[in-house]
PyMOL CGO cylinders between C-alpha atoms (Angstrom):
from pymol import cmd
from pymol.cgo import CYLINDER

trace = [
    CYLINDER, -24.77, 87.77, 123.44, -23.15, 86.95, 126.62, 0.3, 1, 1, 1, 1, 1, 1,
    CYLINDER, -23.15, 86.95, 126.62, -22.87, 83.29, 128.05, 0.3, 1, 1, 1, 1, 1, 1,
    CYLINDER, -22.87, 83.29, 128.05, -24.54, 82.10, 130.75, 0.3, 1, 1, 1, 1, 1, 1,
    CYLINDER, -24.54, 82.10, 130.75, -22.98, 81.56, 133.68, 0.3, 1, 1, 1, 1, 1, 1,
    CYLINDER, -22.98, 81.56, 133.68, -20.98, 78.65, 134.60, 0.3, 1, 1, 1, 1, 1, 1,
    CYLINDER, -20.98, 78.65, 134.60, -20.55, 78.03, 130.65, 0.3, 1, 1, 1, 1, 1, 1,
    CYLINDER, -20.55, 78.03, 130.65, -16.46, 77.89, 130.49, 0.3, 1, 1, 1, 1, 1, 1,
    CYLINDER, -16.46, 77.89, 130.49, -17.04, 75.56, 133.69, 0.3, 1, 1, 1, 1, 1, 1,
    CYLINDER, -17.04, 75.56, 133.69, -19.07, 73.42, 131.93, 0.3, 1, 1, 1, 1, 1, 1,
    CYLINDER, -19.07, 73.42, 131.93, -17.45, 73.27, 128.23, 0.3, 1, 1, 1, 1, 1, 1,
    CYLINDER, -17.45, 73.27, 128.23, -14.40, 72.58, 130.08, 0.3, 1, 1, 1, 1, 1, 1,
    CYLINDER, -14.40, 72.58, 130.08, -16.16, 69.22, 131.45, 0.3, 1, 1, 1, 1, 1, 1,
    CYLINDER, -16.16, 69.22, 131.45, -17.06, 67.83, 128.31, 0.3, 1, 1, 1, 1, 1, 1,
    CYLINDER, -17.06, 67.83, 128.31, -13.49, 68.30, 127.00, 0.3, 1, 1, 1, 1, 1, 1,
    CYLINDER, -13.49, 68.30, 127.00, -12.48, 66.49, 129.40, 0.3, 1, 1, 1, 1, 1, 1,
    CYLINDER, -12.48, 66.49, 129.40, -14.80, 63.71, 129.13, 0.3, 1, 1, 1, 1, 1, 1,
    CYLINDER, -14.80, 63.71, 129.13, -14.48, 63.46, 125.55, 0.3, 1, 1, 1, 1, 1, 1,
    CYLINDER, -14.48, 63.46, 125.55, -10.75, 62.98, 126.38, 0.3, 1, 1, 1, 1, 1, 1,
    CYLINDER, -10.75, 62.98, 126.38, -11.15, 60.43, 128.59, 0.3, 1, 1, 1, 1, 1, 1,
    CYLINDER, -11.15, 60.43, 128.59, -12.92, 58.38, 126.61, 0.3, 1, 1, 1, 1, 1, 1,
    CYLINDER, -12.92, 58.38, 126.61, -11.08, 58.23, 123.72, 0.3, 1, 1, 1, 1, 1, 1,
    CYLINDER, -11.08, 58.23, 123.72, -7.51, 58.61, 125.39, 0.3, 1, 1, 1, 1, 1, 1,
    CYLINDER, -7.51, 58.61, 125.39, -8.91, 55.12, 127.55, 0.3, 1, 1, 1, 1, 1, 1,
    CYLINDER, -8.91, 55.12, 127.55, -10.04, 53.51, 123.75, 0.3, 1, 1, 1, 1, 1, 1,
    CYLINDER, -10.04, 53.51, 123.75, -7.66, 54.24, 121.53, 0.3, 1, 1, 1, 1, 1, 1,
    CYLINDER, -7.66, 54.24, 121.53, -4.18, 56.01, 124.23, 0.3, 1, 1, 1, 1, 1, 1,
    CYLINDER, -4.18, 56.01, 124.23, -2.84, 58.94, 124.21, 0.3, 1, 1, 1, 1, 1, 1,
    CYLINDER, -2.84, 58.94, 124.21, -0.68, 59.02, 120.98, 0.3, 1, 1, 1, 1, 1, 1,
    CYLINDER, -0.68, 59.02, 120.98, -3.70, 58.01, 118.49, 0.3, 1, 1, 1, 1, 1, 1,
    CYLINDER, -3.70, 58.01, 118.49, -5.88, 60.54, 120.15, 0.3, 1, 1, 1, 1, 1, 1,
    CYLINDER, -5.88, 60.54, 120.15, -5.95, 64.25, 118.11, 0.3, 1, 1, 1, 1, 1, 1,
    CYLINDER, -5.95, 64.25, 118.11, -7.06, 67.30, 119.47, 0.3, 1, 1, 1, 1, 1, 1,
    CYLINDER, -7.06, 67.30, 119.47, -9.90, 67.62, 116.86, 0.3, 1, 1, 1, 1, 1, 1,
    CYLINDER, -9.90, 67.62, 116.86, -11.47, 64.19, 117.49, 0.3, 1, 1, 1, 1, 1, 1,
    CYLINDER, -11.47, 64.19, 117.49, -11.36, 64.80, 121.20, 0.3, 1, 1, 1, 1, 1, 1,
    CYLINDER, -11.36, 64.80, 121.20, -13.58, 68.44, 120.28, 0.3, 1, 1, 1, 1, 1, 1,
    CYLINDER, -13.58, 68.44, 120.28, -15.21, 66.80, 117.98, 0.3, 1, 1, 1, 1, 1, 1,
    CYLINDER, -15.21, 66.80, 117.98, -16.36, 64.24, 120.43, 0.3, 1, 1, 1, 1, 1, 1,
    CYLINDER, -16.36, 64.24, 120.43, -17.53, 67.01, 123.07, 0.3, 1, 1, 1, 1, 1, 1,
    CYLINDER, -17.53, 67.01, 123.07, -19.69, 68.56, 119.62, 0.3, 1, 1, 1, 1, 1, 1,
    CYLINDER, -19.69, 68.56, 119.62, -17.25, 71.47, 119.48, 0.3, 1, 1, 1, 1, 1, 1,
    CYLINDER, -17.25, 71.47, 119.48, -14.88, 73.21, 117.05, 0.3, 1, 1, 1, 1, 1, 1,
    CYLINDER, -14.88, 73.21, 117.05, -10.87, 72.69, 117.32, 0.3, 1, 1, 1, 1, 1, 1,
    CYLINDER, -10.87, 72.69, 117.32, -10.23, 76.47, 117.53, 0.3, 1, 1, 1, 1, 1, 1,
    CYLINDER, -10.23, 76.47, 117.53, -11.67, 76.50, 121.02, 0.3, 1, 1, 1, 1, 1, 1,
    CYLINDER, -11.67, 76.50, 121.02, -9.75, 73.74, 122.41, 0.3, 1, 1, 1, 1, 1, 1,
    CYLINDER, -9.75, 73.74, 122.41, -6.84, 76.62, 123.20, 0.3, 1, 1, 1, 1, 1, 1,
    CYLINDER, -6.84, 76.62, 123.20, -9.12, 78.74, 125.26, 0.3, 1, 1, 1, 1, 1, 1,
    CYLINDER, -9.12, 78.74, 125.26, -9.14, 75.80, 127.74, 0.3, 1, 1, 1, 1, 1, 1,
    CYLINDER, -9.14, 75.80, 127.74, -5.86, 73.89, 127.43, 0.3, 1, 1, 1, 1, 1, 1,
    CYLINDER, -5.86, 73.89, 127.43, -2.01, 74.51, 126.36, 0.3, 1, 1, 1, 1, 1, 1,
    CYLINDER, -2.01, 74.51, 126.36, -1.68, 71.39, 125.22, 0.3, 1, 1, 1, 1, 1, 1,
    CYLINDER, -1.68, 71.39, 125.22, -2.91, 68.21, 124.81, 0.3, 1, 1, 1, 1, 1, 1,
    CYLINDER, -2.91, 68.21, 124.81, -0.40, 66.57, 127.70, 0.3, 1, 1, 1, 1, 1, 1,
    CYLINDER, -0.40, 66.57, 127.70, -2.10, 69.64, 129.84, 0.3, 1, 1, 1, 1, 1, 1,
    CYLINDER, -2.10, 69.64, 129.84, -5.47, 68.06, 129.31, 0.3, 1, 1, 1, 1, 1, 1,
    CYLINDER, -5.47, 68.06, 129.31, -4.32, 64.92, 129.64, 0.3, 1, 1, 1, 1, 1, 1,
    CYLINDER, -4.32, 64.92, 129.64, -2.92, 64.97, 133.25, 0.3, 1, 1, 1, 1, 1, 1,
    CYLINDER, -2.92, 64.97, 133.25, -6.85, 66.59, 133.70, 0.3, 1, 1, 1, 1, 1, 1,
    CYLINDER, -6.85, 66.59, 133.70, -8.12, 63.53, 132.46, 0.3, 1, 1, 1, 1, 1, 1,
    CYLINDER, -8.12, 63.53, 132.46, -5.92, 61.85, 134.61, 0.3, 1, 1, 1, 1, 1, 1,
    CYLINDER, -5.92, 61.85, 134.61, -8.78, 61.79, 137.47, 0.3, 1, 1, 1, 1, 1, 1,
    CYLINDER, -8.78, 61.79, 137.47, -11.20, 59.55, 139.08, 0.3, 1, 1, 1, 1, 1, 1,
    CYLINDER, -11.20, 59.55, 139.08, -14.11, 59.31, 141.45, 0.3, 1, 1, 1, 1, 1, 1,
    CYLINDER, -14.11, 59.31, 141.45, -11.17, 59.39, 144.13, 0.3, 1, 1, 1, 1, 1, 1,
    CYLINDER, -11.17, 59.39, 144.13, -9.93, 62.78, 143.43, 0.3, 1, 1, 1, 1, 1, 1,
    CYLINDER, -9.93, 62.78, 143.43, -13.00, 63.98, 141.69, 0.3, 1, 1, 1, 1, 1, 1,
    CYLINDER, -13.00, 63.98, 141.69, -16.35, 64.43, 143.29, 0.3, 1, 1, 1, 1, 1, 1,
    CYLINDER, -16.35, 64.43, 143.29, -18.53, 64.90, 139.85, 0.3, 1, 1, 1, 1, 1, 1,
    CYLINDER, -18.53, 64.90, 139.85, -17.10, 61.97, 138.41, 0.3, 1, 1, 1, 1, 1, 1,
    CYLINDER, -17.10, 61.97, 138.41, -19.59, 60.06, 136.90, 0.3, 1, 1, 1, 1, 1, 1,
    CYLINDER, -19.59, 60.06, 136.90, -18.90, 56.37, 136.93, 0.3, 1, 1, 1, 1, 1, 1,
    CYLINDER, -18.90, 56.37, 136.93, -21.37, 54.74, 133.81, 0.3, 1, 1, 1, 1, 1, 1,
    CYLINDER, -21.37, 54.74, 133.81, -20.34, 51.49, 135.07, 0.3, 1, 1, 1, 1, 1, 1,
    CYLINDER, -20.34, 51.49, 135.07, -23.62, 49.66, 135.53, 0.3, 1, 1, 1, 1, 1, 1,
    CYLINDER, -23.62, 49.66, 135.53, -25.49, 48.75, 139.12, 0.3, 1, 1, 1, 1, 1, 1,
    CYLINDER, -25.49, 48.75, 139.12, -21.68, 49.91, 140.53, 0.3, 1, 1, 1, 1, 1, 1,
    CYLINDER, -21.68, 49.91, 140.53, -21.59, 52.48, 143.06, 0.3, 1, 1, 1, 1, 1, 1,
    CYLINDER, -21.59, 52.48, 143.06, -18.75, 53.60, 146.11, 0.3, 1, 1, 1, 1, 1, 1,
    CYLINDER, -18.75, 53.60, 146.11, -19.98, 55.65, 148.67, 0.3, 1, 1, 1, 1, 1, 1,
    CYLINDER, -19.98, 55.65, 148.67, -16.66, 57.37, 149.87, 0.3, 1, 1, 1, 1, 1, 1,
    CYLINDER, -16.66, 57.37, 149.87, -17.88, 58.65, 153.22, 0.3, 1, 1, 1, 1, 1, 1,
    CYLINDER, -17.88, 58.65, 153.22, -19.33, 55.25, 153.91, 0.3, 1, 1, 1, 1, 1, 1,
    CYLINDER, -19.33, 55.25, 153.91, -17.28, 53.02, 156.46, 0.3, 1, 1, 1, 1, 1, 1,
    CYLINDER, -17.28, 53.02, 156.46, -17.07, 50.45, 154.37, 0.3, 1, 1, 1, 1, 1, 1,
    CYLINDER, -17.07, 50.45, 154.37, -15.73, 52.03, 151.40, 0.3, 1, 1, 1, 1, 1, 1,
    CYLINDER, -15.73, 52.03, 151.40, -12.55, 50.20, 151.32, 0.3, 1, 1, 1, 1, 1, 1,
    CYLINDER, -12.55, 50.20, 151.32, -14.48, 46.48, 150.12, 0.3, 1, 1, 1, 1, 1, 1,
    CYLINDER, -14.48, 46.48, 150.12, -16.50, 48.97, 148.43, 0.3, 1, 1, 1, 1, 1, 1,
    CYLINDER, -16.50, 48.97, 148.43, -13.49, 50.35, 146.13, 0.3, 1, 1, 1, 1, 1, 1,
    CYLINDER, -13.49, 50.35, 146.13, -12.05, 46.81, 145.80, 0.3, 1, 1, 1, 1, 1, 1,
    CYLINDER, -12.05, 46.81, 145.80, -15.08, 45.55, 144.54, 0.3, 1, 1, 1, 1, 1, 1,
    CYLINDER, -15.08, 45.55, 144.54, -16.09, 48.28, 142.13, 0.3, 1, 1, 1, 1, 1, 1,
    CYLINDER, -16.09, 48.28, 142.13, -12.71, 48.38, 140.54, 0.3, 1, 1, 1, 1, 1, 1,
    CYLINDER, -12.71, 48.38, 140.54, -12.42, 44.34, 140.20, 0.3, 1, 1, 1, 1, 1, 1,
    CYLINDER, -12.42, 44.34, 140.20, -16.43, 44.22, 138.72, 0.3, 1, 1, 1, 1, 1, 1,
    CYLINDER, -16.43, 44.22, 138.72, -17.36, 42.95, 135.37, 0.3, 1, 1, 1, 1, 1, 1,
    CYLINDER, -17.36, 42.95, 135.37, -19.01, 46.23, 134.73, 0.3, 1, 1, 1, 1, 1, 1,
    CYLINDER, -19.01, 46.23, 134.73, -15.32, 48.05, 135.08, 0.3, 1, 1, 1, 1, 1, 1,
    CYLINDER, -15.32, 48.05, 135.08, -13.68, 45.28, 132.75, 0.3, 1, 1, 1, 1, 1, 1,
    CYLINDER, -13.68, 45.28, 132.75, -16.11, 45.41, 129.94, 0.3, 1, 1, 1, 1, 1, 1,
    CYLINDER, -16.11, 45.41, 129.94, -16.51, 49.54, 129.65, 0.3, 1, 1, 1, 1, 1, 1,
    CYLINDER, -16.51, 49.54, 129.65, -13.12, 50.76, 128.71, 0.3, 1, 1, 1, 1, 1, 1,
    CYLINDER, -13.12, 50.76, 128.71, -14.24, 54.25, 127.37, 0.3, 1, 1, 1, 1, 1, 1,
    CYLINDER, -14.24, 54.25, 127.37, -15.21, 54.35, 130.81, 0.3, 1, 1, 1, 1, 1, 1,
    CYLINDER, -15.21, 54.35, 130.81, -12.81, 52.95, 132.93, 0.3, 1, 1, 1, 1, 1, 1,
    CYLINDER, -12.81, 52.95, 132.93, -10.64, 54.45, 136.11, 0.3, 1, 1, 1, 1, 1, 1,
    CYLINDER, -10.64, 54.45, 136.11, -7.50, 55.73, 133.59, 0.3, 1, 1, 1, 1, 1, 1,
    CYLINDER, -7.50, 55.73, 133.59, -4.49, 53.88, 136.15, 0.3, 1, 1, 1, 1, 1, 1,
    CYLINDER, -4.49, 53.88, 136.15, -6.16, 50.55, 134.16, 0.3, 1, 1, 1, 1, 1, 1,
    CYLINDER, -6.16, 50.55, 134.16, -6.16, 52.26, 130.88, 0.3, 1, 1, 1, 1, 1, 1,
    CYLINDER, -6.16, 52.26, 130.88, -3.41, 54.70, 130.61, 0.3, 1, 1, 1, 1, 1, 1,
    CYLINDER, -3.41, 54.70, 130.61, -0.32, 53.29, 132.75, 0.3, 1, 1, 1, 1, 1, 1,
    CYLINDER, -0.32, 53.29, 132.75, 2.25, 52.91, 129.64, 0.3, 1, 1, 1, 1, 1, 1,
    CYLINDER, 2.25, 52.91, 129.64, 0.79, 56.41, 128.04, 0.3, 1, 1, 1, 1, 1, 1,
    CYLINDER, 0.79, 56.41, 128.04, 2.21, 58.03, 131.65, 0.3, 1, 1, 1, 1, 1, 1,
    CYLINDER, 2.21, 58.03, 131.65, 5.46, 56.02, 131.45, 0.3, 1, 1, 1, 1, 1, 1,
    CYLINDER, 5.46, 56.02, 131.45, 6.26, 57.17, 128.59, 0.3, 1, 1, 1, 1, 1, 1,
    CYLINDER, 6.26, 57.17, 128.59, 5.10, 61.48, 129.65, 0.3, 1, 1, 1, 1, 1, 1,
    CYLINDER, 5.10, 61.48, 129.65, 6.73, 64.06, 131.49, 0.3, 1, 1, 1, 1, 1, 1,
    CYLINDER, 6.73, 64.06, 131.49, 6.43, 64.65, 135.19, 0.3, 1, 1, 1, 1, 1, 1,
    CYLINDER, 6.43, 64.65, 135.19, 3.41, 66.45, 135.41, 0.3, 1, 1, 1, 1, 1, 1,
    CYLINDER, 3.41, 66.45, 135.41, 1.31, 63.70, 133.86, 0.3, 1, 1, 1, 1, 1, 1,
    CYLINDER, 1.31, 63.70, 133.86, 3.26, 61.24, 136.20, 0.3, 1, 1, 1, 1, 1, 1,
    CYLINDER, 3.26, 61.24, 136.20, 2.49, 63.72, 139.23, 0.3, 1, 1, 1, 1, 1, 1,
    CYLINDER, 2.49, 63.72, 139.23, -1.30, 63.01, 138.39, 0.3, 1, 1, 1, 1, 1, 1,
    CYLINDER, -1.30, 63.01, 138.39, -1.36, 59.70, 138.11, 0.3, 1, 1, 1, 1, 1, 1,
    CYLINDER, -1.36, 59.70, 138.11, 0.18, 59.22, 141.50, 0.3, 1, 1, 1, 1, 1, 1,
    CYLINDER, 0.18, 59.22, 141.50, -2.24, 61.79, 143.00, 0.3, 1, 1, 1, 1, 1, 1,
    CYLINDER, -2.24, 61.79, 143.00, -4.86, 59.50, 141.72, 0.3, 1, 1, 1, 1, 1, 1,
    CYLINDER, -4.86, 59.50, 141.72, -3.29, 56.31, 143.18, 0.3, 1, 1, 1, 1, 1, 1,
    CYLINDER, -3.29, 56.31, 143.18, -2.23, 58.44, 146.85, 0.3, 1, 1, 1, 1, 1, 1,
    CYLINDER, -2.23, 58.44, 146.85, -5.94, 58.85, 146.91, 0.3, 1, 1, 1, 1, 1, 1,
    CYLINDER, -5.94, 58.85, 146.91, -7.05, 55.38, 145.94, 0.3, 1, 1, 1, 1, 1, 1,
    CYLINDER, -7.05, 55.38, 145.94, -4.20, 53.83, 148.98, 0.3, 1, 1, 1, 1, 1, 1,
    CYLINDER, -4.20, 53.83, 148.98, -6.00, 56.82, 151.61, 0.3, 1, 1, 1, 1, 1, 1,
    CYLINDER, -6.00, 56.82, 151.61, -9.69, 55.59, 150.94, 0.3, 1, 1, 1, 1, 1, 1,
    CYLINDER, -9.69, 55.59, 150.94, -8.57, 51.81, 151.49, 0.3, 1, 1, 1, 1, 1, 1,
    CYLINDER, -8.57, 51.81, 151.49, -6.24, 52.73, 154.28, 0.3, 1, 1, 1, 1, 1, 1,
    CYLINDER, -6.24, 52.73, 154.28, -8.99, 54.32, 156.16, 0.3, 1, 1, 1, 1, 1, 1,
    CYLINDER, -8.99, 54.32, 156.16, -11.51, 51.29, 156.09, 0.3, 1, 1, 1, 1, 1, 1,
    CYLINDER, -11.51, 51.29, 156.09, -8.97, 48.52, 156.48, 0.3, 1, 1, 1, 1, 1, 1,
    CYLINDER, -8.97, 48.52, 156.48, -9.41, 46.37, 159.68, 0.3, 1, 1, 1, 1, 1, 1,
    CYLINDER, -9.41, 46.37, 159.68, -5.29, 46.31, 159.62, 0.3, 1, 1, 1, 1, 1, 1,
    CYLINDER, -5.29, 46.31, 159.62, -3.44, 47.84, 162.33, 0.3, 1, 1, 1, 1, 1, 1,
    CYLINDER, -3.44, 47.84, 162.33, -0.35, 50.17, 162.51, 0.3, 1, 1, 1, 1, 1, 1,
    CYLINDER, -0.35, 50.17, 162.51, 2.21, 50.32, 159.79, 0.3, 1, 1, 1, 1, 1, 1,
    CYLINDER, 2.21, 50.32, 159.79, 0.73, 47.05, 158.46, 0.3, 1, 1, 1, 1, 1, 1,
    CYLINDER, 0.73, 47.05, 158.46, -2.80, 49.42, 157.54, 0.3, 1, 1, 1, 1, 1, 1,
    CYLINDER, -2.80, 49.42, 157.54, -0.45, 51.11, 154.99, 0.3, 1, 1, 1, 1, 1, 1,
    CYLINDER, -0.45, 51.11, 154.99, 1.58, 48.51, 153.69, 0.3, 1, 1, 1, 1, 1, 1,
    CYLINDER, 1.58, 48.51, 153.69, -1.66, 46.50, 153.12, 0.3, 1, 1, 1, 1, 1, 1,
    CYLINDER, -1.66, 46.50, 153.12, -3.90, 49.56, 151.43, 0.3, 1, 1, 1, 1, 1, 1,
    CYLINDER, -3.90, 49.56, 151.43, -0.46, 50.04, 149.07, 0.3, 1, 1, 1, 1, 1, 1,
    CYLINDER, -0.46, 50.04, 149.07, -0.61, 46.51, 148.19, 0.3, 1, 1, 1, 1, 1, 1,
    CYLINDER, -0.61, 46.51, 148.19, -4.57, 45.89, 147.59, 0.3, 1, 1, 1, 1, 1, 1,
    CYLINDER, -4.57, 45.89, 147.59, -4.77, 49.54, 145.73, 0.3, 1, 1, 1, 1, 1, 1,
    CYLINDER, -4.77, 49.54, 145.73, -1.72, 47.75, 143.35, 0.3, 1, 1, 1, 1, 1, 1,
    CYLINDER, -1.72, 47.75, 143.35, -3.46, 44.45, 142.79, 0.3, 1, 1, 1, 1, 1, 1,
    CYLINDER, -3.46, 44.45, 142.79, -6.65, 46.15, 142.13, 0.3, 1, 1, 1, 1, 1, 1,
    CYLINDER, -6.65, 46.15, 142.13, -4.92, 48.28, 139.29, 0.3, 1, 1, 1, 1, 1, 1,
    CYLINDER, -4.92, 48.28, 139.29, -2.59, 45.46, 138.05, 0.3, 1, 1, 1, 1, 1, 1,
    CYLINDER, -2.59, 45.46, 138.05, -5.34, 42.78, 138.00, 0.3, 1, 1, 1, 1, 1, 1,
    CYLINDER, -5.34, 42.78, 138.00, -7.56, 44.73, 135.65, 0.3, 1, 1, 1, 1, 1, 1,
    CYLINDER, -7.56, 44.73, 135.65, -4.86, 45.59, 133.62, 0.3, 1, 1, 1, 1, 1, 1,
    CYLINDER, -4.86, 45.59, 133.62, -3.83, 41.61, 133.63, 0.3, 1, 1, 1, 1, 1, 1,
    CYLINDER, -3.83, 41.61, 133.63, -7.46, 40.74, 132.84, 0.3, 1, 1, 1, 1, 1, 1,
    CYLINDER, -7.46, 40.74, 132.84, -7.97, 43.34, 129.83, 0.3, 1, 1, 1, 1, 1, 1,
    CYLINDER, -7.97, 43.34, 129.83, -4.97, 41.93, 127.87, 0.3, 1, 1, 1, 1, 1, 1,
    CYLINDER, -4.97, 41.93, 127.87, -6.55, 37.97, 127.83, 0.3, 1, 1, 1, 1, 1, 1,
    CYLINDER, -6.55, 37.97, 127.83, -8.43, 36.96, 125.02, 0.3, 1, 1, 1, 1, 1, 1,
    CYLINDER, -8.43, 36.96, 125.02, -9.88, 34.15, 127.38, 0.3, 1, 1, 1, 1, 1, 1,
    CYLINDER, -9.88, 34.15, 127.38, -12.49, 35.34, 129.19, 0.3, 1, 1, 1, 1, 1, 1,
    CYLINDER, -12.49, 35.34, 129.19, -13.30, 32.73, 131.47, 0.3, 1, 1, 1, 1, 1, 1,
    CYLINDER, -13.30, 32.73, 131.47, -9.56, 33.00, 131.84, 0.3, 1, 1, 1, 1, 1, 1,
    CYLINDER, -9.56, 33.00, 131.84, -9.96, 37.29, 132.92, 0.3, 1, 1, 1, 1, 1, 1,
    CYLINDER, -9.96, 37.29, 132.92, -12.93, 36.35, 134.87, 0.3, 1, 1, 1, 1, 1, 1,
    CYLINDER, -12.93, 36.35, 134.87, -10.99, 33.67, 137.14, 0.3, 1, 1, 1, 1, 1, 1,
    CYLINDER, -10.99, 33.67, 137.14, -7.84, 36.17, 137.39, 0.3, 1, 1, 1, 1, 1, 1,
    CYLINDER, -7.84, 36.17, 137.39, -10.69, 39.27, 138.36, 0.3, 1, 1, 1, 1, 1, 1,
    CYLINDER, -10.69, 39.27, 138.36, -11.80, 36.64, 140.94, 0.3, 1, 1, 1, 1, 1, 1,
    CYLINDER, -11.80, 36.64, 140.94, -8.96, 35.81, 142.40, 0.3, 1, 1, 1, 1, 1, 1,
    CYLINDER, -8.96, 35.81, 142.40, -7.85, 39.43, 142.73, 0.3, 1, 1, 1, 1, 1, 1,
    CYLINDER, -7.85, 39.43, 142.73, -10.54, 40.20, 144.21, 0.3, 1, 1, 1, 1, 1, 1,
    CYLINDER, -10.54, 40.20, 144.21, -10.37, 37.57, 146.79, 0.3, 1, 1, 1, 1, 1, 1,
    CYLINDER, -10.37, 37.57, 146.79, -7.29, 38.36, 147.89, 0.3, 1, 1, 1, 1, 1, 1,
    CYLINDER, -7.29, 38.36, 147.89, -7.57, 42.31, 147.71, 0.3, 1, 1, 1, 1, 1, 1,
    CYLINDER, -7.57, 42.31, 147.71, -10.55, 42.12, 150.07, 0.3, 1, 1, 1, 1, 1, 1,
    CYLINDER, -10.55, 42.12, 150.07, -8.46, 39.68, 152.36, 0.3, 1, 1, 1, 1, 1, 1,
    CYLINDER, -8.46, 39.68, 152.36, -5.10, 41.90, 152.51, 0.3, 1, 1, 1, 1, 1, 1,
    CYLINDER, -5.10, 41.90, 152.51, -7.47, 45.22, 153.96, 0.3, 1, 1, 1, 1, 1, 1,
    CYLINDER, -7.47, 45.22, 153.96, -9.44, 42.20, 156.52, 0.3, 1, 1, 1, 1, 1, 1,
    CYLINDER, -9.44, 42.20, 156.52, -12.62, 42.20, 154.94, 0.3, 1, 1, 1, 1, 1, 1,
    CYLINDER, -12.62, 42.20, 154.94, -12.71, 38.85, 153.82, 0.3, 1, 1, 1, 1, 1, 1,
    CYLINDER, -12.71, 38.85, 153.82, -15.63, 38.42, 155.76, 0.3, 1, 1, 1, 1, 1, 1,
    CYLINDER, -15.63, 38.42, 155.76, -17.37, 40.52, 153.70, 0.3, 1, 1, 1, 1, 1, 1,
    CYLINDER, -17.37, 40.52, 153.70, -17.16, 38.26, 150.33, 0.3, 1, 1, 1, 1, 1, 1,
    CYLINDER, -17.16, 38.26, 150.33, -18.01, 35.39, 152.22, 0.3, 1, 1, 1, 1, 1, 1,
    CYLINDER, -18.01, 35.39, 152.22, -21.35, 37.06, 153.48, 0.3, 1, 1, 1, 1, 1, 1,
    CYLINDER, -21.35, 37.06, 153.48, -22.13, 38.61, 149.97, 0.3, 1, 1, 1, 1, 1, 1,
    CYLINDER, -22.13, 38.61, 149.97, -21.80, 35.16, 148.54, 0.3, 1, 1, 1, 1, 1, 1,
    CYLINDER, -21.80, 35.16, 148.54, -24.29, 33.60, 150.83, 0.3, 1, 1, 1, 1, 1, 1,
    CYLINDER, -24.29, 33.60, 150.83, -26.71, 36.16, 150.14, 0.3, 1, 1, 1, 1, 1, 1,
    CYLINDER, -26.71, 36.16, 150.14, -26.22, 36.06, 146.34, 0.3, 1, 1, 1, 1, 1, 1,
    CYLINDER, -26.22, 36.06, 146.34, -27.42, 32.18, 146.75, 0.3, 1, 1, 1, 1, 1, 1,
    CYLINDER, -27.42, 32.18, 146.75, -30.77, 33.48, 148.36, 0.3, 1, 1, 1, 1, 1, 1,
    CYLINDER, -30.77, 33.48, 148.36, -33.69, 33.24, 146.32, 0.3, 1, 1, 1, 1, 1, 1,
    CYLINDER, -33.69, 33.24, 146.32, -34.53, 36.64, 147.21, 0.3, 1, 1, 1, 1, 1, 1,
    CYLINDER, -34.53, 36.64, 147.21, -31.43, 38.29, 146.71, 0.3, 1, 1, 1, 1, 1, 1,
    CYLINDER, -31.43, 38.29, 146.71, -31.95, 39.90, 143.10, 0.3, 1, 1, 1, 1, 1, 1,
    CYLINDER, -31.95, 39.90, 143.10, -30.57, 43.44, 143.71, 0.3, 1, 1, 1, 1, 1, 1,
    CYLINDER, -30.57, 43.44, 143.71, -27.77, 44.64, 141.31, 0.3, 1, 1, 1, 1, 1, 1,
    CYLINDER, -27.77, 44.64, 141.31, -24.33, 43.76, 142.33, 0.3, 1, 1, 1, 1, 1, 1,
    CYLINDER, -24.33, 43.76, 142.33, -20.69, 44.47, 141.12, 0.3, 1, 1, 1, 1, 1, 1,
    CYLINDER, -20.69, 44.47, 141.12, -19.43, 40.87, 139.89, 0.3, 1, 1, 1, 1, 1, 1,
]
cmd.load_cgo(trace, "trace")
């Protein structure tokens, strides 16, 4: 009996996801290719119909929701609107959020998988700066900077974003992370000029009324 259509599409997927999850838990190197089918509820043997290799999959995994529209984000109450015009404050506080700190199966992989690409060959490196290229363009085309400085400062928040989760993850103190999350965050949103913005979200948060979910 034939599949249906769109089946090799969507096996594919949960390869992938399975992948991601475990490569972001446990890295690359204590990931095998039969936990990673086993995880997406299917047999090893297929895993070649899809992939050469496991460093092929990886640089697939290699992805987020800036380079991949069905990315699925399970980081709670966070969302980024990428065709929204503030999507730059958007990204800065999505990626900085206590939500993106706590899930790690879930997390954006240039958090969880920087030392894994150090230490892989070109292609995976290739994807990892495609992912960051894409993070810099989404904050470079909200930032209230001007000229060359709009680069230079979308570079430089996209970096501290990345770096200040990674920072955070390896404390055991958590008030410790949640200060050094803070203060990235701070000074992300003031490098793109949208300081303004976490200075008007804070006086809302104090309203009485002002319940609705939030990325903290």
């Amino acid at each position: 009996m034939p599949y249906p259509a769109g089946h090799r599409t969507e096996v594919r997927k949960k390869i992938i996801a399975s992948a991601r999850r475990l490569f972001n838990k446990h890295g690359f190197d204590n990931v095998s290719i039969s936990q990673i089918m086993a995880g997406a509820a299917l047999t090893h043997g297929g895993f070649y119909s899809y992939f050469q290799s496991k460093s092929d999959l990886y640089a697939e995994v290699l992805g987020c929701f800036f380079t991949d529209p069905e990315w699925k984000s399970c980081w709670e109450a966070v969302e980024v609107d990428l065709s929204a015009g503030d999507v730059g404050p958007q990204v800065v506080r999505a990626y900085l959020s206590r939500q993106h700190f706590e899930d790690v199966q879930n997390s954006c992989p240039m958090v969880a998988l920087p030392t894994d690409v150090a230490r892989n060959g070109d292609s995976v490196k290739r994807a990892f700066e495609k992912v960051f290229r894409a993070m810099v363009d989404v904050l470079e085309r909200s930032s209230a900077e001007k000229g060359r400085h709009r680069r230079i400062a979308a570079q430089a928040t996209a970096a501290l974003c990345v770096g200040g989760m990674v920072v955070a993850r390896a404390m055991v103190d958590r008030d410790l992370a949640d200060e050094l999350r803070d203060a990235c965050m701070t000074v992300a949103l003031s490098l793109g000029g949208w300081a303004h913005e976490r200075k008007a979200r804070n006086r809302n948060s104090q309203k009485p009324q002002a319940r609705r979910a939030t990325a903290t």
